[in-house]
N, C-alpha and C positions, 0 to 999 in steps of 0.2 A: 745691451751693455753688460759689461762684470764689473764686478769691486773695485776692482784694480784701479777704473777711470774715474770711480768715486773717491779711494782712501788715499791715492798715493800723492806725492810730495806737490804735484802740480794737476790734483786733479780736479774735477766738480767741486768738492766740498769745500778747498784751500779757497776759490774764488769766491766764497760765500761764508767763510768763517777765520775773523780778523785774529793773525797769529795763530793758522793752522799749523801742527805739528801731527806728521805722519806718523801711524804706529803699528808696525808688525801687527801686535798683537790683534789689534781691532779687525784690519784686513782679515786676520787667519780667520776669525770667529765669521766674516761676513761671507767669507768661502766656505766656511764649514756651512755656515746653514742654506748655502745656497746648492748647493751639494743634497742636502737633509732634501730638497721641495726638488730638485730635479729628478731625483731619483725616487720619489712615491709614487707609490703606482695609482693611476687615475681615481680619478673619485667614483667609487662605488664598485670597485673591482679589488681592493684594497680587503684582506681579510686581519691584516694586523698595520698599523702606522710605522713611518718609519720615523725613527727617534733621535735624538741627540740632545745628550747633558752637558752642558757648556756651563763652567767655573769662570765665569771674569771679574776679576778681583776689581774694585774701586778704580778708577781712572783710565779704566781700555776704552770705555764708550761706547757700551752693549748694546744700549739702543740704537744707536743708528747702525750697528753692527746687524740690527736684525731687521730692522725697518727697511734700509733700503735694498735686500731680497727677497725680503714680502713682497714690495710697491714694484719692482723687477718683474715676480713671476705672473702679477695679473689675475692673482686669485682670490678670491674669498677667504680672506684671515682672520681668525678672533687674535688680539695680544688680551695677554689675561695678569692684571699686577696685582697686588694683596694692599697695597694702597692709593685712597684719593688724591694724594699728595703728587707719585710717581704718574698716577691718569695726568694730571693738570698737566707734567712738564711734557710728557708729550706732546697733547693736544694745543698746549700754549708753546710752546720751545720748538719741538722737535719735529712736527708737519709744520710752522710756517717755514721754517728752515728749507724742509725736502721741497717744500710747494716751490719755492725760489730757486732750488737745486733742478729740479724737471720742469721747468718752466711752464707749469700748469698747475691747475685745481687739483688737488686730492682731493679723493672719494673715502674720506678716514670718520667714522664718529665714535664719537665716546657715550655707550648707552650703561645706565647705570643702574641701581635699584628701584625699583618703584616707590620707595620710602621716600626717595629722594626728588621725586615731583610733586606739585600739590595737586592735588583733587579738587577740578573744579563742581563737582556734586557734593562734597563734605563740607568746600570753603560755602557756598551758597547755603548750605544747612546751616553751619556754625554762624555766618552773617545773620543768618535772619534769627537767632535767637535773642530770646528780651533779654538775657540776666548775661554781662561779661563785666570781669575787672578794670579800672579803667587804666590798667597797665595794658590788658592785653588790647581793649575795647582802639589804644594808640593805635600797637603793632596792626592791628588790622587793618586800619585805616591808611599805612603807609603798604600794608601788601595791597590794598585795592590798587594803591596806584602802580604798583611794583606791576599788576597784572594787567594794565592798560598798555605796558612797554614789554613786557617780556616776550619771548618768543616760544623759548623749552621750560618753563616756569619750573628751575631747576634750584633748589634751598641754596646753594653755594653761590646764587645770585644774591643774594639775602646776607651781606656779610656784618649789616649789625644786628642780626637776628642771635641773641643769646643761644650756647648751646643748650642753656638748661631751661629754654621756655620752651614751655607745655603746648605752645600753640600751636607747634608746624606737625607734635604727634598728632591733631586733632584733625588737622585738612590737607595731610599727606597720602600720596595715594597707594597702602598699603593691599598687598595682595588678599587677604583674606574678607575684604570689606567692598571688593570692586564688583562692579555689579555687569560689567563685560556689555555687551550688544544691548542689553535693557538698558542700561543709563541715560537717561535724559542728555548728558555729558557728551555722551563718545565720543559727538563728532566732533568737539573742539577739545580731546582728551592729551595733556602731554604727553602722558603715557603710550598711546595709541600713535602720536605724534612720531614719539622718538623710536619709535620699532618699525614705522615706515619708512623713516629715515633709515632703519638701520640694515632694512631691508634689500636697498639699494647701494649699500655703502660696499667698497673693497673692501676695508681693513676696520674691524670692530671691536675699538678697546674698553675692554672691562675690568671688573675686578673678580678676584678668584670665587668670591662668594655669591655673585649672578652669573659666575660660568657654574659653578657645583647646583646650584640649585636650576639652571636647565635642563644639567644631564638628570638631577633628581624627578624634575617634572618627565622630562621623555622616558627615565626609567621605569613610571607608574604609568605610563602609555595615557599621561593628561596633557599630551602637545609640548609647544616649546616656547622658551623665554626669546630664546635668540634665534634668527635667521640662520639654516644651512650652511656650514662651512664647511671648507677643504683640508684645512691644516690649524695651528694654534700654536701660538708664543706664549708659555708661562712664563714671564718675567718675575724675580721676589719668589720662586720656585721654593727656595726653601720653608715654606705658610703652605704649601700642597697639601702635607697628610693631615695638619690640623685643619683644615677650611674643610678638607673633605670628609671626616670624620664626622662633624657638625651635619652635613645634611645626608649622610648614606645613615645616620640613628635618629631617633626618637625621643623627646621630650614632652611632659606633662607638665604645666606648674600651675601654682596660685596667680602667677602675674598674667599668664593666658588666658586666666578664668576671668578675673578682671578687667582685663580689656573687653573679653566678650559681654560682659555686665555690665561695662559703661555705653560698648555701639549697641548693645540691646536698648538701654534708659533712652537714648539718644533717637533712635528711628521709631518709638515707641512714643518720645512727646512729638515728635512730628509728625507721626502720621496715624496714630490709633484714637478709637472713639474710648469715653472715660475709662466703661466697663472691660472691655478690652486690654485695655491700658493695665490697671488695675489687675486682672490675670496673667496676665504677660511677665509684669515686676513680681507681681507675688511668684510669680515657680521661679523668678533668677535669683531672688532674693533666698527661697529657699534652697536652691543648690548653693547659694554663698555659702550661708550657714554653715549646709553639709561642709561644704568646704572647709572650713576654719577647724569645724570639727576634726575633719579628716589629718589637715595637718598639724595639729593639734599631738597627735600621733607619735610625729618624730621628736627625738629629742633636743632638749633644747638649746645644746651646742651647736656654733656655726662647724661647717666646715661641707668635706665630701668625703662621703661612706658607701660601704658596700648598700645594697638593697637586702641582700638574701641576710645578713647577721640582723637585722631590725626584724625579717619575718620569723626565724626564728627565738627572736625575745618574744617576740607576739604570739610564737607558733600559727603554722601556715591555714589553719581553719578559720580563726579570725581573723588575720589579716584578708582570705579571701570573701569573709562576710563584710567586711568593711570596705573592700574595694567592689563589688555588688551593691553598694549600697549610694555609692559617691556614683557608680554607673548608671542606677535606676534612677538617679535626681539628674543626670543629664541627660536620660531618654526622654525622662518626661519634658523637661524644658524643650527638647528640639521636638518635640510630639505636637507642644503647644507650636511653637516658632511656626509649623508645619503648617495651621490653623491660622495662619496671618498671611499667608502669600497673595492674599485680595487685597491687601491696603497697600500693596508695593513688592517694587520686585527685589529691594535690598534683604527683606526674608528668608529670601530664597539661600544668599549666602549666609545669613547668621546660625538657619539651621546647619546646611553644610558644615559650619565652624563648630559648631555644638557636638553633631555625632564624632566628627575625626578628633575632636578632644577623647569622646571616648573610647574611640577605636583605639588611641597612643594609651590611653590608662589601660586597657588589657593587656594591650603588647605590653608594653615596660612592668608591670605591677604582678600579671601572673605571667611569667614567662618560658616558654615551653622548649622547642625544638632548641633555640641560639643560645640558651644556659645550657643544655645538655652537650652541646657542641663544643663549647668555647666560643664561639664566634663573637657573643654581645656580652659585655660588660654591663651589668643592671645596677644603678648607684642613685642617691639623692642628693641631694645639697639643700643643707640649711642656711640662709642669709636672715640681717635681720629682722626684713619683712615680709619675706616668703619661702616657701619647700617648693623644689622642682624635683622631678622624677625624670631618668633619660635611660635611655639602652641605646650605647656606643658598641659598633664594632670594633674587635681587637686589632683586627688588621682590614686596612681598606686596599690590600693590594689587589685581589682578585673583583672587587665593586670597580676600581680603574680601568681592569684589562678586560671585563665587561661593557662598560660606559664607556669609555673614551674609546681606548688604543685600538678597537675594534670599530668605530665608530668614524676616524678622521684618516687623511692620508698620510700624514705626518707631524710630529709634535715634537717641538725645541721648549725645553725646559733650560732658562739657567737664571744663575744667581751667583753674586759676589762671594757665596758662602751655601758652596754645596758639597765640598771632602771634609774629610777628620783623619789629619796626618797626610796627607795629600792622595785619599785612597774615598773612590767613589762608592764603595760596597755598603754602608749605611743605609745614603740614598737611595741606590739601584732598590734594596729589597724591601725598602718600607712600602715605592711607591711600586713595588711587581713589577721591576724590569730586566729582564735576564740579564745575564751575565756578560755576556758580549755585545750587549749595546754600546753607538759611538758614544766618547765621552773626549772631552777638549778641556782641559784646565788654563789658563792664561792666567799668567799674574800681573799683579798691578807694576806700571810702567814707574811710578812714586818711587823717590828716593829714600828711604828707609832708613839704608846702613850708613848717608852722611848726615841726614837730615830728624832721624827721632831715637829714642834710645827706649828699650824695656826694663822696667824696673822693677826687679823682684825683692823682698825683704832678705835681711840675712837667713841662717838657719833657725840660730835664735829665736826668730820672732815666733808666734806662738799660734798653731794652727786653727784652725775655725772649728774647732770642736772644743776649743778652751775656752772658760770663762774670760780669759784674760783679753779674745779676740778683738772683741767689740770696741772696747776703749783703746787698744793701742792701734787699731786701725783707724781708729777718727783722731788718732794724734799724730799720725805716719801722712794721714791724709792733709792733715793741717799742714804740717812742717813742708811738704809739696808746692800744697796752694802757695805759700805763701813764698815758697823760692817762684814761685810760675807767675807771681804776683797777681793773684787771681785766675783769671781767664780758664778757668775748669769746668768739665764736668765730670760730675762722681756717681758713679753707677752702681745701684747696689742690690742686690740679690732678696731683697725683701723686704716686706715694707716697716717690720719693728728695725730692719736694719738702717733703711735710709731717714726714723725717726731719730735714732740713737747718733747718727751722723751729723746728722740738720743739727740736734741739738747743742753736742760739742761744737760744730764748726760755727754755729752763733756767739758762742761766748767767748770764742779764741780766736778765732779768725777776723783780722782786721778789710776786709773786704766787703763788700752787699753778698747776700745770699740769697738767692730764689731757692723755694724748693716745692717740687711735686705737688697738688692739688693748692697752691696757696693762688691758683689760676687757672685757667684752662690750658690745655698743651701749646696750642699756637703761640698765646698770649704768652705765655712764659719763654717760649724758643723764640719771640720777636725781640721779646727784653734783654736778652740772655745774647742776642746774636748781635746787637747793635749798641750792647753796652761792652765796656774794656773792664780788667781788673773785676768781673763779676764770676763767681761762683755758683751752679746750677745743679740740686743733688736731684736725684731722682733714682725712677727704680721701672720697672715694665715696659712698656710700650717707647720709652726713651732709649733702650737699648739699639732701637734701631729708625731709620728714616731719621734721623738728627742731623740737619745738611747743613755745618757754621764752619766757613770756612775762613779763611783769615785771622786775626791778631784776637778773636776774641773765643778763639778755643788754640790752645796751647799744650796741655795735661788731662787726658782721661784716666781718672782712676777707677777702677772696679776693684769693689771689697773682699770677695771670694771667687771662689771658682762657680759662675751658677749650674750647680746641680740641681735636678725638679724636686720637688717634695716626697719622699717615696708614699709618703702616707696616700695620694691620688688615688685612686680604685681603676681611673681606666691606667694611668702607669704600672699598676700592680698587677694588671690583668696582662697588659702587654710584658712585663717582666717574665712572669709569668709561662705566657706561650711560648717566648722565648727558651725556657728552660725545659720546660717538656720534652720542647722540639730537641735537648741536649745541647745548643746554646750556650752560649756566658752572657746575660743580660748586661753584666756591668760594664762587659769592653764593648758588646755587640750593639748594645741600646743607648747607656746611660751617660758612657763617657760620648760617644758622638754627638749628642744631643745637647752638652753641656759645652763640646768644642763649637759647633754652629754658634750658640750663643755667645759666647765668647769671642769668637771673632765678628758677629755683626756689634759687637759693644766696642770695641777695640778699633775695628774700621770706622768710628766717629772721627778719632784723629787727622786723620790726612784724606782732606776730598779734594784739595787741588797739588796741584806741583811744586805752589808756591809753601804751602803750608809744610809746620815742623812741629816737635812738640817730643812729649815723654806720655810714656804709653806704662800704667801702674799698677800691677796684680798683686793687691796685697793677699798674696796665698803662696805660704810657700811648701805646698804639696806639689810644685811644679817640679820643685828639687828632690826633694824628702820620696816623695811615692811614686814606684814604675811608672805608673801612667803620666806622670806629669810630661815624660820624655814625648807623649803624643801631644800633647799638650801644646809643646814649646813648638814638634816642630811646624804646626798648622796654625802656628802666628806668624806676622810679618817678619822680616829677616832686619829687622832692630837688634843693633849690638846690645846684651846683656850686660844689666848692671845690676851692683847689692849694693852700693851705699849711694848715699847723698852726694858725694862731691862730684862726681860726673854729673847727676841731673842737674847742679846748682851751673855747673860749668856750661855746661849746652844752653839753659835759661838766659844764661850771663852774654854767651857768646852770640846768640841770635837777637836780643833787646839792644844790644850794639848796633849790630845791623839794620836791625825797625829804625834805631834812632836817626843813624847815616842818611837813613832816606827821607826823614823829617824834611 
């Protein structure tokens, strides 16, 4: 079978999905990647993948665009998405659909973190301990029962399990704690469960950060997370260079040492004799110390700083005597740990955990060959209950074209939001792929130019470097909401910014207000999506995957243009190489990176056909400074507005039409 007999006006899919509407667009992408896996050359004769970057803006229908010539070719697929959210609509929506559409079972699983199963060797520890809270002492009693019905004993079973209880960190089944073939466990292991499931599966979806950390495990030649494949779907493609950044570097912190000090107490009152026992805490308890001591060290502003200006306030003699010293209290701890592998074989890992802490403290603390290089970025972060230490590469393109692209037969990368100004060159070189790789842009099929309008401030208004910005953009914001009669969300570039917002748009605004942490994310996008006339301000992670479609989002405003912080140490570093190399960071880095985000905050407004609204940048560097012209043209094709009276108009003239339908 081709696409053809799946997308088109009377094909597979129309029969199977009520008020199908055919779309170029979608077709083309299901041809392009069908194209992408005919043309790879077999598995294991393959010295580089073949590729393709696919742009599908909001409403083409990428996943099934990609799914049904994966499930066509018969091959071993990872799809790989950057959210749990995107896994679910698959795995729920999108195979029982195709299952209905081939008239048979799909071989599809979704394997996920280890974090996200429980451990039946941790919950059997933590059960039989004497001393629990009798909040938690409930939960537990309702996971016993959860565990007489479950199957993949998966936390997202658990839907009134608080995100902020402590309990599922404790009998979740965390990589560095697993005790593999030794466990009394194994053979009833989820974990061990869902990887033979997944072993057998065609098509295996993940999320970007257990695909990054398999290729990280097969790069250390310590085996693999995931079953052999052939090809691979990044889906939410543009979270690639940040996911993979995280695990091609290195991190040390206080909250690692911690953990390791708590499963040390923990397998120490289970299974040690007093004396024992008693030597065991005494050397953790003295590396705490060291600890606190050591970070003690940094100063005592939050934020994120270089490494190398802190050793030089130290000068590098003592700082190397003090990172020797924090090293010699974790030898001796795993020296000891070493001297307990006869009371269990959970030992075995806690030493493991102990020396690779301070294999990552020498790497990152003295650092040798990748500071002389450029290659690693060495920086810390102060929070305000702990220092972590990391060494980030500056660029992860050549860790890809090592790992992956040489490793599968071909890989489709896309995302709603993968050009800046409708030019893939950003992309291409962050993640190392030459130049003439295929690339396919589609845009969203959504009616734009009769259905939403852009609204930019006059010139007047007064640019985000003025004191004056903040206020009159939580009063531009107001006068919005309140023609939109509610139903917003306001997005905002930081978080003293979306304070400063909240707190105007409370005492002006005649509406309900949710705002950012006054809940958990779900919690609030549940309240937020099934209320009318509500207003939702927020800032991070709400820039994107916010899926409200219908009458109760109307107006997205974003307060500036978000640009990153320069002050960052790994942006400063990648500025940086950039300029070496002769570069312009700011067009070549900084503005692409700030157009991405900008348009996954902007694309909240329209996820259906049906949907309309006004789309509100209050920055008006769009107009005022060159680059804004890249700016404008990698937003939607929304007619440009500068005053109020069109958006009051549009608001006016679509609440007519809600009403009609009443």
């Amino acid at each position: 079978m081709q696409p053809e007999e799946f997308f088109s006006e009377n094909g597979l899919l129309s029969q199977y999905i009520p008020g199908f509407e055919p779309r170029d667009v979608q077709r083309t992408m299901a041809e392009a990647v069908c194209q992408v896996i005919e043309h790879a050359e077999p598995d294991g004769e393959c010295l580089r993948a073949n590729l393709l970057l696919v742009e599908a803006e909001t409403g083409i229908g990428k996943t099934l665009a990609y799914l049904v010539p994966v499930l066509l070719s018969g091959r071993r697929v990872v799809v790989s998405t950057a959210t749990l959210n995107l896994q679910d609509q698959i795995m729920n929506k999108e195979v029982p659909l195709l299952t209905k559409v081939f008239g048979s079972e799909l071989n599809v699983v979704c394997l996920k973190g280890r974090q996200n199963y429980l451990c039946r060797y941790r919950w059997y520890q933590h059960h039989s301990a004497a001393q629990m809270s009798l909040v938690e002492d409930d939960d537990c009693s309702r996971i016993g029962e959860w565990l007489q019905e479950t199957e993949i004993g998966d936390r997202a079973e658990l839907e009134w399990l608080s995100d902020q209880s402590s309990l599922w960190y404790k009998i979740s089944a965390k990589s560095n704690q697993c005790l593999g073939g030794d466990c009394p466990e194994s053979a009833d292991c989820f974990v061990n469960a869902a990887r033979k499931k997944a072993a057998r599966a065609s098509i295996i979806v993940v999320n970007h950060h257990l695909f990054f950390s398999d290729l990280a495990v097969r790069r250390g030649g310590y085996g693999e997370v995931l079953p052999r494949y052939e090809g691979v779907v990044f889906d939410e493609a543009h979270h690639l260079e940040n996911v993979a950044t995280t695990f091609f570097g290195r991190t040390f912190s206080q909250y690692q040492l911690l953990d390791l000090f708590s499963d040390i107490r923990r397998q120490a009152e289970a299974e040690l004799d007093p004396d024992m026992y008693d030597r065991i805490i005494g050397a953790a308890q003295g590396v705490r110390q060291r600890a606190e001591e050591f970070a003690s060290l940094f100063p005592a502003r939050y934020g994120k700083y270089h490494l190398d200006g802190l050793i030089q306030d130290m000068t590098p003699a003592v700082w190397q005597t003090e990172i020797e010293h924090m090293a010699t209290g974790l030898k001796r701890l795993a020296d000891e740990l070493q001297g307990c592998l006869a009371y269990g074989d959970g030992w075995n890992s806690l030493e493991s955990r102990t020396r690779e802490l301070r294999e990552h403290l020498f790497e990152i603390s003295l650092p040798g060959e990748g500071v002389a290089n450029g290659s690693f970025v060495h920086w810390y972060e102060r929070r305000e209950r702990s220092v972590s230490l990391s060494a980030t590469p500056v660029d992860i393109a050549h860790h890809l074209q090592d790992t992956l692209y040489s490793a599968v037969s071909w890989c489709v990368m896309t995302s709603a939001t993968l050009t800046s100004g409708g030019d893939f060159g950003y992309v291409r070189e962050r993640l190392g792929l030459d130049a003439d790789v295929d690339t396919l842009r589609l845009q969203s099929p959504f009616d734009y130019k009769n259905r939403t309008l852009l609204y930019i401030p006059g010139n007047s208004f007064p640019e985000p470097s003025s004191p004056a910005h903040a206020e009159q953009a939580s009063r531009l914001a107001c006068e919005l909401l309140v023609a939109s009669k509610g139903r917003g969300l306001v997005l905002c570039t930081s978080f003293r910014g979306m304070e400063n917002m909240a707190e105007y748009l409370s005492e002006h605004l005649p509406y309900p207000l949710l705002v950012q942490g006054d809940g958990s994310r779900n919690a609030l996008l549940e309240k937020f999506r099934t209320s009318r006339e509500t207003v939702l301000v927020a800032v991070a992670s709400f820039w994107e995957g916010v899926d409200v479609p219908g009458e109760s989002l109307s107006c997205v405003i974003i307060d500036k243009l978000p640009f990153e912080v320069p002050s960052d140490p790994v942006i400063q570093a990648r500025v940086k190489a950039i300029t070496d190399r002769g570069g312009n960071p700011f067009f070549d880095f900084q503005v692409p990176r700030a157009i991405l985000s900008l348009r996954q905050g902007v694309g909240r407004l329209m996820r259906t056909t049906t949907d309309w609204g006004v789309i509100a940048v209050l920055d008006v560097r769009l107009f005022k400074k060159g680059y804004g012209s890249i700016f404008r043209k990698s937003l939607p094709p929304s007619p440009i507005v500068r005053t109020l009276e069109p958006v009051e108009e549009l608001f006016e003239r679509f609440s007519l039409n809600l009403k009609g339908t009443h």
